[in-house]
Backbone as CSV, one residue per row, in Angstrom:
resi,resn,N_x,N_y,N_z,CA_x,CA_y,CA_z,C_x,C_y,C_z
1,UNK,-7.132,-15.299,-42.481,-6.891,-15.929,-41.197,-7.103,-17.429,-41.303
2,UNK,-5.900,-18.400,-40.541,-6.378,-19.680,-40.778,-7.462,-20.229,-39.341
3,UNK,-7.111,-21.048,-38.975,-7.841,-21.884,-37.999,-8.348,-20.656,-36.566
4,UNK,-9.276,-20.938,-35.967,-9.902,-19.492,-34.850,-9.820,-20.912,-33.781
5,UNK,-9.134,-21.191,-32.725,-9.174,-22.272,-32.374,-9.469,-21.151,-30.214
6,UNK,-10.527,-21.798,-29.896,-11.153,-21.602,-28.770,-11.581,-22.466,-27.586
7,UNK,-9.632,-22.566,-26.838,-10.124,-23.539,-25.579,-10.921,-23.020,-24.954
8,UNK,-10.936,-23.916,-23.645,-12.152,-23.996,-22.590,-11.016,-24.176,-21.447
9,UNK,-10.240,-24.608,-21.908,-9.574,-24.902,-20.453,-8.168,-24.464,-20.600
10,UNK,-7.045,-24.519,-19.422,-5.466,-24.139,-19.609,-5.310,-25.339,-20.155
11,UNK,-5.433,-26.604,-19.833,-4.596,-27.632,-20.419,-5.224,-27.917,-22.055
12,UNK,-6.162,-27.696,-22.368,-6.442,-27.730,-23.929,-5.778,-26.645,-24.422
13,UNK,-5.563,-25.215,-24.425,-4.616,-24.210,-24.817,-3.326,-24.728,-24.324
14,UNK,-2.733,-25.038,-23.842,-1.404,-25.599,-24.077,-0.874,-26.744,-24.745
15,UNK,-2.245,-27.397,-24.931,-2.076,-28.933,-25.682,-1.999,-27.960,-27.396
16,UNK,-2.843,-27.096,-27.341,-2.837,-26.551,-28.923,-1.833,-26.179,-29.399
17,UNK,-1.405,-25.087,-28.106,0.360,-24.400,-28.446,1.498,-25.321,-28.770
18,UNK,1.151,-26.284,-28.247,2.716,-27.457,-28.419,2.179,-27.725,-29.961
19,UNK,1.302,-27.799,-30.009,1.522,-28.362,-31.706,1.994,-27.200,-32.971
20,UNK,2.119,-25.928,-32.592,2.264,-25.425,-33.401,2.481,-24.190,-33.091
21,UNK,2.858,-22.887,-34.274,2.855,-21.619,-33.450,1.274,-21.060,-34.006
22,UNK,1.377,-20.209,-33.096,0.118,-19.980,-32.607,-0.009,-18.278,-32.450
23,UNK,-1.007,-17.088,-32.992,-0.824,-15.809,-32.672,-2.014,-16.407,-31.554
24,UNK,-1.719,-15.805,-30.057,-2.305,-15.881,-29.000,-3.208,-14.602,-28.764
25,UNK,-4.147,-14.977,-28.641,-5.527,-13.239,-28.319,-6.206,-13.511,-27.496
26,UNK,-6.507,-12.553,-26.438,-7.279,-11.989,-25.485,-7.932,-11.017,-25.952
27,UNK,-8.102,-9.655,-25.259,-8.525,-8.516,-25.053,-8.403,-8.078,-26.605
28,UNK,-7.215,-8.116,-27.425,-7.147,-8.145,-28.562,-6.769,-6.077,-28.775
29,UNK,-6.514,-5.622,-27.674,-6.772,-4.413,-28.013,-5.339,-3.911,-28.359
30,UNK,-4.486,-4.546,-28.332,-2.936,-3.863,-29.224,-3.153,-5.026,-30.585
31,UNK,-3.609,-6.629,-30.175,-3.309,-7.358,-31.650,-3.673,-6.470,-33.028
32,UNK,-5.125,-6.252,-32.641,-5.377,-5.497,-33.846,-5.023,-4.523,-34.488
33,UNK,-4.963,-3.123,-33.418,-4.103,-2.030,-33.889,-2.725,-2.429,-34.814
34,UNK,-1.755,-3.445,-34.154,-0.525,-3.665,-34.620,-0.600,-4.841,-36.058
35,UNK,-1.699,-5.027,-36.457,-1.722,-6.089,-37.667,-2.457,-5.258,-38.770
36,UNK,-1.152,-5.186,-39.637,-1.070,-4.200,-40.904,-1.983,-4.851,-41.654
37,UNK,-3.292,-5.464,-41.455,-4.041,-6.050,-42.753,-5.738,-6.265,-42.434
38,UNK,-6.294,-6.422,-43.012,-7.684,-6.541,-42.485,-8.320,-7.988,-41.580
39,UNK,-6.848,-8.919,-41.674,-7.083,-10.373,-40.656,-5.855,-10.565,-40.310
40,UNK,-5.914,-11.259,-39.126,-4.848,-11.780,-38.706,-4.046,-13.172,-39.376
41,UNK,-3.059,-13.253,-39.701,-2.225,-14.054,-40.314,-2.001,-15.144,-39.394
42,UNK,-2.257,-16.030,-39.954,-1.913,-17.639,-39.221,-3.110,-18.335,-38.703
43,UNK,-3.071,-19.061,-37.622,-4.032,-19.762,-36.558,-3.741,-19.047,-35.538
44,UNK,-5.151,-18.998,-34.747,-5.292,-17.637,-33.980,-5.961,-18.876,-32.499
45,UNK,-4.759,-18.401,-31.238,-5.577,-19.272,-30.507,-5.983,-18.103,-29.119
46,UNK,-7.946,-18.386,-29.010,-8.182,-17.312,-28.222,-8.633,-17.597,-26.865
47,UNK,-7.604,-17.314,-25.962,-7.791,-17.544,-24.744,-8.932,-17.172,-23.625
48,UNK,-9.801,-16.252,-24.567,-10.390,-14.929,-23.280,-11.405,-16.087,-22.809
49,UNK,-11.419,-16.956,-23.148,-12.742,-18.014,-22.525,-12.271,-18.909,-20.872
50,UNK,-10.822,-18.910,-20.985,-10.016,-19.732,-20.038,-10.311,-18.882,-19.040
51,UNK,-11.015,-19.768,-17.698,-11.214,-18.544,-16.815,-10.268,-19.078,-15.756
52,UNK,-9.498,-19.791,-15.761,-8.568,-20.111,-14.862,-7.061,-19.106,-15.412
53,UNK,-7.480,-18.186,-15.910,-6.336,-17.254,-16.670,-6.775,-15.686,-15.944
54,UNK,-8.253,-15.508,-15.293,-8.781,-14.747,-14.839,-8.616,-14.513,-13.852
55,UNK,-8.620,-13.220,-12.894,-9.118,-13.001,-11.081,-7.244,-12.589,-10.428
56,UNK,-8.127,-12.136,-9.431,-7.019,-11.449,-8.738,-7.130,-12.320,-7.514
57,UNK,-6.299,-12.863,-6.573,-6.655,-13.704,-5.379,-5.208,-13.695,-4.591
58,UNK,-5.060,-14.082,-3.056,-3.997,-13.747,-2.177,-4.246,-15.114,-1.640
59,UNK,-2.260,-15.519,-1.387,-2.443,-16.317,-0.390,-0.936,-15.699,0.536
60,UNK,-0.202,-17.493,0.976,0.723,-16.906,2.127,1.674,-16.289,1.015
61,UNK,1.896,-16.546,-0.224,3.192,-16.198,-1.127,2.959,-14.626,-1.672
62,UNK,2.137,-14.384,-1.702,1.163,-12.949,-2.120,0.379,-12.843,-2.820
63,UNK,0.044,-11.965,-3.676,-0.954,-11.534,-4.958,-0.617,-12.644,-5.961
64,UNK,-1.994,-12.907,-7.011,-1.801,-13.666,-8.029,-2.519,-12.518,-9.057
65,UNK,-2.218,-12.182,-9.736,-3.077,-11.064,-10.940,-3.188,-12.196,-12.117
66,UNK,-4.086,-12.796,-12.875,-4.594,-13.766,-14.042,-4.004,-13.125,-14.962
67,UNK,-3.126,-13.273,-15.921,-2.809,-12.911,-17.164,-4.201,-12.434,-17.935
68,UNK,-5.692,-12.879,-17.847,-6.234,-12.549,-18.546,-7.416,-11.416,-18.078
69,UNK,-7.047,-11.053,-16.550,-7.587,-10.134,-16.091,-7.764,-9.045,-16.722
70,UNK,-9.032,-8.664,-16.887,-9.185,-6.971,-17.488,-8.608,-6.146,-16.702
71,UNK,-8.291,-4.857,-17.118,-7.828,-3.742,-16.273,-9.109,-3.237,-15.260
72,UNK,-10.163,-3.234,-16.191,-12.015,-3.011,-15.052,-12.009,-3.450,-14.181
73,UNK,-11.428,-5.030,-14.522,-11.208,-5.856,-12.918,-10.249,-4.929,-11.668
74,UNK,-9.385,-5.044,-12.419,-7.786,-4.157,-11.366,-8.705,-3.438,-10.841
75,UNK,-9.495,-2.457,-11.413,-10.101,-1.157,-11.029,-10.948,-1.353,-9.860
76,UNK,-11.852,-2.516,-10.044,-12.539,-2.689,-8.940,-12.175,-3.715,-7.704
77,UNK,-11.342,-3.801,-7.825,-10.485,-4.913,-6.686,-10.389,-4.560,-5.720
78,UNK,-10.553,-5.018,-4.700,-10.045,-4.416,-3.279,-8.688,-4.703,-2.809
79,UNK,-8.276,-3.972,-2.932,-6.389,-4.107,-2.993,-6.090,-3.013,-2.071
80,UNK,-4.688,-3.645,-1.364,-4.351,-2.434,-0.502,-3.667,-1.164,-0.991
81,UNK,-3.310,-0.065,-0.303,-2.453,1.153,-1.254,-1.536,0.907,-1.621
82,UNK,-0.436,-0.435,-1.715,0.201,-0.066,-2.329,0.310,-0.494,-3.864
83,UNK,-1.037,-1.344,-3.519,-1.899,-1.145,-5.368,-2.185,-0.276,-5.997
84,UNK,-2.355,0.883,-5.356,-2.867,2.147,-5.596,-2.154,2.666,-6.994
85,UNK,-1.130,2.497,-7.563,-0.213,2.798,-8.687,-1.015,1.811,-9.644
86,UNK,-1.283,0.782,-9.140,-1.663,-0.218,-10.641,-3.208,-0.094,-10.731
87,UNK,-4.054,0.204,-9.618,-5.317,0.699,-10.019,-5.087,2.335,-11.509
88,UNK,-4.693,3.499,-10.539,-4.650,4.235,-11.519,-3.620,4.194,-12.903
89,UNK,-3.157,3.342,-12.797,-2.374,3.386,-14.118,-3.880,2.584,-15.082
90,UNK,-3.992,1.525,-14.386,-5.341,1.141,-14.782,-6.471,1.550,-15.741
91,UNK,-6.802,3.057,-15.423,-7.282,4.117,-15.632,-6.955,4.877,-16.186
92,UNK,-6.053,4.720,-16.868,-5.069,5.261,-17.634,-4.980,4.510,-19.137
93,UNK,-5.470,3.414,-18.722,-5.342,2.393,-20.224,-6.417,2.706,-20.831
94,UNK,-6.009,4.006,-22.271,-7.429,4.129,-23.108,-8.518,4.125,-22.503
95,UNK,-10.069,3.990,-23.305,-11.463,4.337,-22.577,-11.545,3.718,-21.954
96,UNK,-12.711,3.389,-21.106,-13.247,2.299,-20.386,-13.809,0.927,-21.232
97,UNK,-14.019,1.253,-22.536,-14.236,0.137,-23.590,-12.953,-0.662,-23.782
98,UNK,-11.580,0.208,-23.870,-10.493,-0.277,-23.595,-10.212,-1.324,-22.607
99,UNK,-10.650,-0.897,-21.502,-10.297,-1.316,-20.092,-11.053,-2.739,-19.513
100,UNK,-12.588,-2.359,-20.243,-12.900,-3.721,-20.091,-12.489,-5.017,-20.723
101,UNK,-12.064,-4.200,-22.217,-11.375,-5.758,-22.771,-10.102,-5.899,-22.716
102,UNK,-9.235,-4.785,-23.049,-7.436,-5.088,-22.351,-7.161,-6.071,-21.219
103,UNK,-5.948,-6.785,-21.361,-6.094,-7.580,-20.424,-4.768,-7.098,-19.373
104,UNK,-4.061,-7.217,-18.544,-2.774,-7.114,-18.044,-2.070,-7.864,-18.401
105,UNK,-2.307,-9.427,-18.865,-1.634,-9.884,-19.959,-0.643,-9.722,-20.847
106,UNK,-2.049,-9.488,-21.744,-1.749,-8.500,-22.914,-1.006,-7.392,-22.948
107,UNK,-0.927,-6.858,-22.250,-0.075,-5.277,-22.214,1.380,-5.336,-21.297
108,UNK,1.210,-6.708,-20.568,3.026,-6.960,-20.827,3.714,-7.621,-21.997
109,UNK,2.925,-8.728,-22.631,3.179,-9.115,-23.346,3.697,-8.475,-24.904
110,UNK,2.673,-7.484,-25.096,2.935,-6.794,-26.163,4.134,-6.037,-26.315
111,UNK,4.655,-6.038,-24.843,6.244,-5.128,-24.519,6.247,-3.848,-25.065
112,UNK,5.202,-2.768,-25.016,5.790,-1.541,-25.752,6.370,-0.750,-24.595
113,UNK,7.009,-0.006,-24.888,8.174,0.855,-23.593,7.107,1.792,-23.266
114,UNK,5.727,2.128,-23.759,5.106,3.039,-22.806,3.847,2.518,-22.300
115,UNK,3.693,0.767,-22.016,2.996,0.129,-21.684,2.285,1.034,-20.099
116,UNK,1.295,1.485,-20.005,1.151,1.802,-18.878,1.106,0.691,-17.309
117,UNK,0.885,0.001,-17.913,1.225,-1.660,-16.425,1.794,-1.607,-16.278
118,UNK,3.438,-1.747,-17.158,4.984,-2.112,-16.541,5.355,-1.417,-15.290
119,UNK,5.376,0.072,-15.090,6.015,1.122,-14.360,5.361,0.421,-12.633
120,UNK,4.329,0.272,-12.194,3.719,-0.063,-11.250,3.725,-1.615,-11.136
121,UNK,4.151,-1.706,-11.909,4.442,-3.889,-11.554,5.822,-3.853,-11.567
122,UNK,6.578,-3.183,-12.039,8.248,-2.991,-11.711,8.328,-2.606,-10.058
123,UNK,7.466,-2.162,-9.952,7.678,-1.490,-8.568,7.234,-1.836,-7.413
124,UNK,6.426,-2.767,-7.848,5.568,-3.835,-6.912,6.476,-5.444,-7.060
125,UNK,7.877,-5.050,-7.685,8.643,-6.345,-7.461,7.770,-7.474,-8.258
126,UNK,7.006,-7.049,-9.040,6.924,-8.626,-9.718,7.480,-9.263,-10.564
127,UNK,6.482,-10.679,-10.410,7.165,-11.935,-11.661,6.007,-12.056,-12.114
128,UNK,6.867,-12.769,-13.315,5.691,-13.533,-14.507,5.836,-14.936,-14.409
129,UNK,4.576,-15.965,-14.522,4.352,-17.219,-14.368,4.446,-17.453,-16.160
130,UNK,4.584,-18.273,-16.586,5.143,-18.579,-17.778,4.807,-20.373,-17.879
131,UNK,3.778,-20.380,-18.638,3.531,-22.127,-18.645,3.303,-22.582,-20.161
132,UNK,3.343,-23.779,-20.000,3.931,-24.475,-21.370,3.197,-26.011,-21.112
133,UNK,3.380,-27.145,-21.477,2.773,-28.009,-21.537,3.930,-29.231,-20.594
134,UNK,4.903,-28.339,-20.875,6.556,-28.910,-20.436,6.450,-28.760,-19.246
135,UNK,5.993,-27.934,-18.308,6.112,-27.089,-17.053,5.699,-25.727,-17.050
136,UNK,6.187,-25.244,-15.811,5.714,-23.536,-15.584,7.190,-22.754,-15.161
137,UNK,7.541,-21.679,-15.363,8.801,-21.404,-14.464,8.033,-19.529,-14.626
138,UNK,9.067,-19.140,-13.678,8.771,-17.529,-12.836,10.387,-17.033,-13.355
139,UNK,9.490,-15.726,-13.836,11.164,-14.889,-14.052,10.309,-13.531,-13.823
140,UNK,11.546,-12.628,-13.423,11.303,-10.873,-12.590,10.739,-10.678,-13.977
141,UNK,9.482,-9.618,-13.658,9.079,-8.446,-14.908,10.471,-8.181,-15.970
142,UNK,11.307,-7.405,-15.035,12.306,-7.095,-15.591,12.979,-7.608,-16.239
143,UNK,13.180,-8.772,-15.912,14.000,-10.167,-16.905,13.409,-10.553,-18.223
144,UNK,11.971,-10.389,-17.993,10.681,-11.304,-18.977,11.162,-10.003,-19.963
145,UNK,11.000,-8.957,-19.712,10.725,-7.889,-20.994,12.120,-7.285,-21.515
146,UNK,12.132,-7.566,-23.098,14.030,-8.132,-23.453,13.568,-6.339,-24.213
147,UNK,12.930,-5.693,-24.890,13.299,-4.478,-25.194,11.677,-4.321,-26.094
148,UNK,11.869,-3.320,-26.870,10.398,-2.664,-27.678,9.713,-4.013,-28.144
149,UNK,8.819,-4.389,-27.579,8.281,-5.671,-28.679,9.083,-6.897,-28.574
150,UNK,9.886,-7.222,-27.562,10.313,-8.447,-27.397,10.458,-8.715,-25.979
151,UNK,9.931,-10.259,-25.420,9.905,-10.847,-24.346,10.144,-11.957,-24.134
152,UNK,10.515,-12.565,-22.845,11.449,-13.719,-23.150,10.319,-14.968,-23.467
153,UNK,8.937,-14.648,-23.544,8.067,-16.095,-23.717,8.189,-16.787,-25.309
154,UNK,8.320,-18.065,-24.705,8.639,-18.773,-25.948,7.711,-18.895,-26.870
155,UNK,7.745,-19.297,-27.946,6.530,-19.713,-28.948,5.398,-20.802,-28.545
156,UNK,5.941,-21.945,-27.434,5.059,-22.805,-26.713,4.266,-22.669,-25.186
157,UNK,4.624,-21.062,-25.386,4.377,-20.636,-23.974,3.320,-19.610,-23.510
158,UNK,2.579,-19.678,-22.590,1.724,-18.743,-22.409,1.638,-18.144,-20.991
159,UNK,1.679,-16.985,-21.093,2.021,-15.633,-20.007,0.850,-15.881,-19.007
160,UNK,0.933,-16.914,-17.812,-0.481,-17.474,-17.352,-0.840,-16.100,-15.508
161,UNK,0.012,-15.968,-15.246,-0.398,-14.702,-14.485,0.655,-14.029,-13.779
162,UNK,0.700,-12.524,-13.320,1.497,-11.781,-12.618,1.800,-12.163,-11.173
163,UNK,2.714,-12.316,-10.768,2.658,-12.562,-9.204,3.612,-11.660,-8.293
164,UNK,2.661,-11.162,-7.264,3.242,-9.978,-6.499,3.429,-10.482,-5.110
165,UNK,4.838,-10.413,-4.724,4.806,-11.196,-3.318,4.879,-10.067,-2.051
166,UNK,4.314,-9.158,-2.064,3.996,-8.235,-1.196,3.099,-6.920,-1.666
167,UNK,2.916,-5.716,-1.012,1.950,-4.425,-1.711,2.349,-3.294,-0.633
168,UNK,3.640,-3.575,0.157,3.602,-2.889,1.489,3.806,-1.532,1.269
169,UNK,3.359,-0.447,2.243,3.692,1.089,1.827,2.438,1.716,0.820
170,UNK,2.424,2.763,0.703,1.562,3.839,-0.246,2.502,3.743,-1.627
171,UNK,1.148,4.411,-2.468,2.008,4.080,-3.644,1.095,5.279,-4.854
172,UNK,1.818,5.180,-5.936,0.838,6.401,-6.656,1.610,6.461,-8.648
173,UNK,0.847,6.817,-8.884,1.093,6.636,-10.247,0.940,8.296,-11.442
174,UNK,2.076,8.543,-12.314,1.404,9.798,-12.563,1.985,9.668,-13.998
175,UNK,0.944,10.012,-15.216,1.498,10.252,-16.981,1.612,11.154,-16.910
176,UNK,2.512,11.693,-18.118,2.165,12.976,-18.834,2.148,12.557,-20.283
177,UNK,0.729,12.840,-21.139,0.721,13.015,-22.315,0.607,14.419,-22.840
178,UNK,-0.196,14.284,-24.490,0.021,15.455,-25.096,-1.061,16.010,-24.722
179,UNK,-2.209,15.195,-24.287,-3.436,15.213,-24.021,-3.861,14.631,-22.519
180,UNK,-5.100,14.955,-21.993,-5.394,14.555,-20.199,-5.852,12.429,-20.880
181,UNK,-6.328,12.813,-21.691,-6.805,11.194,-22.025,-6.646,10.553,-23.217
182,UNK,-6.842,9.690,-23.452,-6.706,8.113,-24.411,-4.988,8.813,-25.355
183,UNK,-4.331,8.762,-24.220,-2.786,9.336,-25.248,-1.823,8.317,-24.940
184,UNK,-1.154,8.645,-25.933,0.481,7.556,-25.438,1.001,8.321,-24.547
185,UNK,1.493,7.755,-23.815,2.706,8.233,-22.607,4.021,9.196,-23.449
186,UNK,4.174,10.372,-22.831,5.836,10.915,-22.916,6.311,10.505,-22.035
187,UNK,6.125,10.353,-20.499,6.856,9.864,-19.548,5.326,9.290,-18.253
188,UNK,5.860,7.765,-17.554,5.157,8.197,-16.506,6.340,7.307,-15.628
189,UNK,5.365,7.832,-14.400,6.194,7.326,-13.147,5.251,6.657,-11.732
190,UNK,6.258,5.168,-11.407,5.334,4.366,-10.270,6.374,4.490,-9.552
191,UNK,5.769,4.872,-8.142,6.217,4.791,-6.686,6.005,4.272,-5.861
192,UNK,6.213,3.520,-5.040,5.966,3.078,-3.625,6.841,3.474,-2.387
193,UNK,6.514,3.795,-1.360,7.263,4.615,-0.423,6.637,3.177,0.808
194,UNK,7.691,3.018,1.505,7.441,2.508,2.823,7.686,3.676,3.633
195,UNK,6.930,3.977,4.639,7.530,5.220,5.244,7.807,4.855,7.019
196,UNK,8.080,5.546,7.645,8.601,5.153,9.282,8.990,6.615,9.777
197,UNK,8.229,7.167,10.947,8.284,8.242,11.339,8.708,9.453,10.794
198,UNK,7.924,9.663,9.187,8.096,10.630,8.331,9.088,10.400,7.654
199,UNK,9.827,9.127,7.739,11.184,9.005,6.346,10.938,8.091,5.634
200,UNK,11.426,7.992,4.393,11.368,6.769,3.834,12.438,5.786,4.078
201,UNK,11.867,4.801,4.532,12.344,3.539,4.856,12.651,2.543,3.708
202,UNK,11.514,2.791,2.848,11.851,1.458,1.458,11.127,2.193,0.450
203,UNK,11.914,2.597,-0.485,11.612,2.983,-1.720,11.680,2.171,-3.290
204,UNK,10.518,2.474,-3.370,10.491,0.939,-5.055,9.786,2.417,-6.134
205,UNK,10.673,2.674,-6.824,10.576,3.765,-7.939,10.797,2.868,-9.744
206,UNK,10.105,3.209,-10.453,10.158,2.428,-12.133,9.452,4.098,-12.853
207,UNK,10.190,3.998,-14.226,9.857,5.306,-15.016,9.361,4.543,-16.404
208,UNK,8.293,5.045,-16.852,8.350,4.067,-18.615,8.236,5.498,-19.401
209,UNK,8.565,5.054,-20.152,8.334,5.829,-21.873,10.097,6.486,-21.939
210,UNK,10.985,5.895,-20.853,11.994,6.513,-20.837,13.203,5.962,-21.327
211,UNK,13.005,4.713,-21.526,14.232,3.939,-22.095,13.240,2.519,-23.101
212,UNK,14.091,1.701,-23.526,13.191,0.575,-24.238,12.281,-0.210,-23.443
213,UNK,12.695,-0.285,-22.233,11.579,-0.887,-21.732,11.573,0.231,-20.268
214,UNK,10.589,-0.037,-19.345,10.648,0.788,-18.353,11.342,-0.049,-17.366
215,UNK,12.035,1.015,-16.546,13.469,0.790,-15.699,12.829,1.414,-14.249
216,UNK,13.037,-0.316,-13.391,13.443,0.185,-12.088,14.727,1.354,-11.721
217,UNK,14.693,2.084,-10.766,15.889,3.263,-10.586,16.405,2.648,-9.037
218,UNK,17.054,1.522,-9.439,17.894,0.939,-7.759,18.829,2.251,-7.122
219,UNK,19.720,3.187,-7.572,20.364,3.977,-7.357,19.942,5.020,-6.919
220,UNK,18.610,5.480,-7.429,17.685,6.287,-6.795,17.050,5.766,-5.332
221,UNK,16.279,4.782,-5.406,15.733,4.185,-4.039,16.625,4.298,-3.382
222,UNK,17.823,3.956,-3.417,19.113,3.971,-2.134,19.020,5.160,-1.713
223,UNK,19.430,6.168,-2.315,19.459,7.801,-2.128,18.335,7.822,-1.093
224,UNK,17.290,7.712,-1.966,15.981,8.056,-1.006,15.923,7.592,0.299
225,UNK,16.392,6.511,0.608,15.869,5.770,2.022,16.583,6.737,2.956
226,UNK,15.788,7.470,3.888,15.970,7.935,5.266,15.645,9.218,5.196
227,UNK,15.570,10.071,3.744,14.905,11.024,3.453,13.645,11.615,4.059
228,UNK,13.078,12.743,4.449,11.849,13.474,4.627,11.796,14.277,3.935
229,UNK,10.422,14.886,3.711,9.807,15.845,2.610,10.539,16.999,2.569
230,UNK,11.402,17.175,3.089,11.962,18.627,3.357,13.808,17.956,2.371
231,UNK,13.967,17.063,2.642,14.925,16.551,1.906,15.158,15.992,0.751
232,UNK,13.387,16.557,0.038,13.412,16.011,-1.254,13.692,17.205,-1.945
233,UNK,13.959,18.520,-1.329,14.348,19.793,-1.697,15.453,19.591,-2.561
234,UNK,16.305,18.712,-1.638,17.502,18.744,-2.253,18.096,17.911,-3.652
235,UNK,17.047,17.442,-4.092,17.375,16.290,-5.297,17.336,17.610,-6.691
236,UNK,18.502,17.412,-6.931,19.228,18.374,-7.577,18.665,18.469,-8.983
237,UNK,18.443,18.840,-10.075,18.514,18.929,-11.228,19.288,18.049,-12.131
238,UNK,18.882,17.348,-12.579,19.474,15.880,-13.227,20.180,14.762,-12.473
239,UNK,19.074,14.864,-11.664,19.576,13.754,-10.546,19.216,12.280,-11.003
240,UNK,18.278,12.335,-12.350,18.072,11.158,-12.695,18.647,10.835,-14.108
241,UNK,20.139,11.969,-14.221,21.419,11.493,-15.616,21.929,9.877,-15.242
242,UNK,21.918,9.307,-16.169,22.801,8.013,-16.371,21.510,6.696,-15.774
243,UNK,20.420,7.108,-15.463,19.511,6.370,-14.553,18.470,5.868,-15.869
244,UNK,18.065,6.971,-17.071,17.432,6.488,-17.886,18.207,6.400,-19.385
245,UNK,17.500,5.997,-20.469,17.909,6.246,-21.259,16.635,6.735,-22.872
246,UNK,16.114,8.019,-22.566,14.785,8.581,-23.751,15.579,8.796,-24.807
247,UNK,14.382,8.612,-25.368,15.089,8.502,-27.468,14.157,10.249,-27.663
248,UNK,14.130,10.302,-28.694,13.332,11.468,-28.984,12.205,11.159,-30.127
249,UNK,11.415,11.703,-30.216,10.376,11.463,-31.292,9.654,12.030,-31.493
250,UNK,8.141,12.179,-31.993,7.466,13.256,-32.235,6.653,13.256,-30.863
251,UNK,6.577,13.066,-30.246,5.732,12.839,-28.794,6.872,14.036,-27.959
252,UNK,8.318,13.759,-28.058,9.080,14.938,-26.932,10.651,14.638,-27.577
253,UNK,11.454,15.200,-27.269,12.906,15.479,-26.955,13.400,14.558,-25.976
254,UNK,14.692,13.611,-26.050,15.027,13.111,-24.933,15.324,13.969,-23.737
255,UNK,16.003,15.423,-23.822,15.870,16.174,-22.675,14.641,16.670,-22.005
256,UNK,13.784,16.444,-22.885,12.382,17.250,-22.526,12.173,16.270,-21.349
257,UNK,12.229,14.615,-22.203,11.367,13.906,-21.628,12.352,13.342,-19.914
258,UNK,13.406,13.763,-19.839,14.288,13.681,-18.634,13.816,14.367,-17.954
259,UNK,13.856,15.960,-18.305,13.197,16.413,-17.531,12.016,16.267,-16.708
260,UNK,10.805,16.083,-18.010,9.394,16.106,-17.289,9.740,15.139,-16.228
261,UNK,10.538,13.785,-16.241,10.790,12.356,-15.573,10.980,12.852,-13.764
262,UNK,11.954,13.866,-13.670,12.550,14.656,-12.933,11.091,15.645,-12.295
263,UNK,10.686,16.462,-12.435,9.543,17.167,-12.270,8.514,15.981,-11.809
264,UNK,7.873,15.078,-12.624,6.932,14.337,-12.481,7.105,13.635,-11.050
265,UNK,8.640,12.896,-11.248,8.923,11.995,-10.127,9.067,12.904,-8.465
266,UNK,9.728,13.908,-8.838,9.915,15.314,-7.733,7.999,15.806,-6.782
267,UNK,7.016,15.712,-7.546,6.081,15.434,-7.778,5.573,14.770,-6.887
268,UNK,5.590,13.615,-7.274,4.720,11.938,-6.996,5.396,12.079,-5.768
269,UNK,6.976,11.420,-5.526,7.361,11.660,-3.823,7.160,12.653,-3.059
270,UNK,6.549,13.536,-3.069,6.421,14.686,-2.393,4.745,14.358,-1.929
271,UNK,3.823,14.062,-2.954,2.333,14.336,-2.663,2.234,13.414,-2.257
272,UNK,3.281,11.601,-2.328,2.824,10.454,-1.753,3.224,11.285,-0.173
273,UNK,4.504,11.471,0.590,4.911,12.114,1.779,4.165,12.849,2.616
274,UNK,3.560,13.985,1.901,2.739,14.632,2.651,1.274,14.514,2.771
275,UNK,0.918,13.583,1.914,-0.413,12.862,2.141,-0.163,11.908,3.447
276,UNK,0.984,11.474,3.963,0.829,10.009,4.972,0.748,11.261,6.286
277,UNK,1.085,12.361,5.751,1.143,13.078,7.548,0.131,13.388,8.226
């Protein structure tokens, strides 16, 4: 490993990044797993000290989530329900040793398609703040994350926090692994339901482990809006063909994993519905 270089502040970590490339660490809990060697290669610049990268806070524009927020944090936040998906996905990220040092950051950044954050920040409509020494600019989740392991942040750039411009409606989060805990995802699924005299009014649905990155389902939400629990009867058996796209691997079958997607999601809208009655 060359240089261990440890700002104090955002503008000294961005003064570092412009000079050079830089492997960026926090929480450190995918860097390491994913570095085939006993050190990390290059100059290593480690952010977890920047506490202006930290905290969850609201104003008139909405939620700010810190890129370097732990998931422990998420967990204990007082957030309304329709946080409720990104708390328990939360809880979902490996142990609690995990959780305290993972960052939300980190686990978009790292882009893996069964990131447990993505599915519930797809669905909560967010953006990523993106700063540099040049400026800052905002692009959708969806835009930022280009496929397995690639995202649109530049080499001079650092992923400085999530921003959610609303949380409205109930919301809920559900995996299926091979195992109840510390597993990779075969499929999970984030929901948010706005509801209005037992129908859904505004539906924000995202699936991960199902295509390269996890996919909002716009075609689905349409369907859904005006629906009641009795009309989720009718969502047919591959109602979610052409909506994803699962590979197969040793974890499941792409049909398997359509399916469970289908079941799981059939599921989640039903227990979010009849919980609001």
């Amino acid at each position: 490993m060359g240089a261990y270089l440890q700002p104090r502040g955002l503008d000294e970590a961005l003064r570092l990044l412009a000079q050079g490339p830089l492997t960026v660490a926090a929480g450190c809990t995918d860097l390491f797993p994913a570095t085939e060697r006993q050190r990390l290669a290059g100059d290593v610049l480690d952010i977890s000290g920047v506490s202006a990268l930290r905290g969850i806070s609201r104003d008139d524009s909405g939620w700010r989530i810190g890129a370097a927020t732990r998931w422990s944090d998420v967990i204990a936040a007082d957030l309304p329900p329709g946080f409720e998906m990104l708390k328990a996905a939360a809880r979902e990220v490996g142990s609690v040793q995990i959780q305290n040092a993972g960052t939300v950051g980190g686990n978009l950044c790292n882009a893996s398609p069964a990131a447990d954050g993505v599915p519930p920040l797809l669905a909560l409509d967010a953006s990523v703040e993106l700063v540099s020494a040049a400026g800052a600019r905002v692009l959708p989740l969806q835009a930022f994350l280009c496929g397995p392991r690639h995202t649109q942040r530049r080499p001079d750039e650092l992923l400085s926090a999530v921003l959610v411009p609303e949380a409205a409606g109930i919301s809920a989060f559900r995996k299926l692994g091979a195992r109840r805990y510390l597993v990779i995802s075969i499929v999970m699924v984030a929901a948010r339901l706005v509801l209005q005299d037992g129908r859904i009014e505004r539906a924000a649905i995202a699936v991960g482990s199902c295509s390269p990155v996890a996919r909002r389902l716009g075609a689905l939400e349409a369907r859904l809006t005006g629906m009641t629990p009795d009309d989720l009867n009718g969502l047919e058996p591959g109602f979610l063909d052409g909506q994803l796209d699962p590979i197969a691997d040793v974890r499941g079958t792409a049909d398997y994993r359509l399916g469970a997607a289908e079941h799981i999601l059939r599921r989640c809208l039903r227990d979010l519905m009849e919980g609001a009655r």
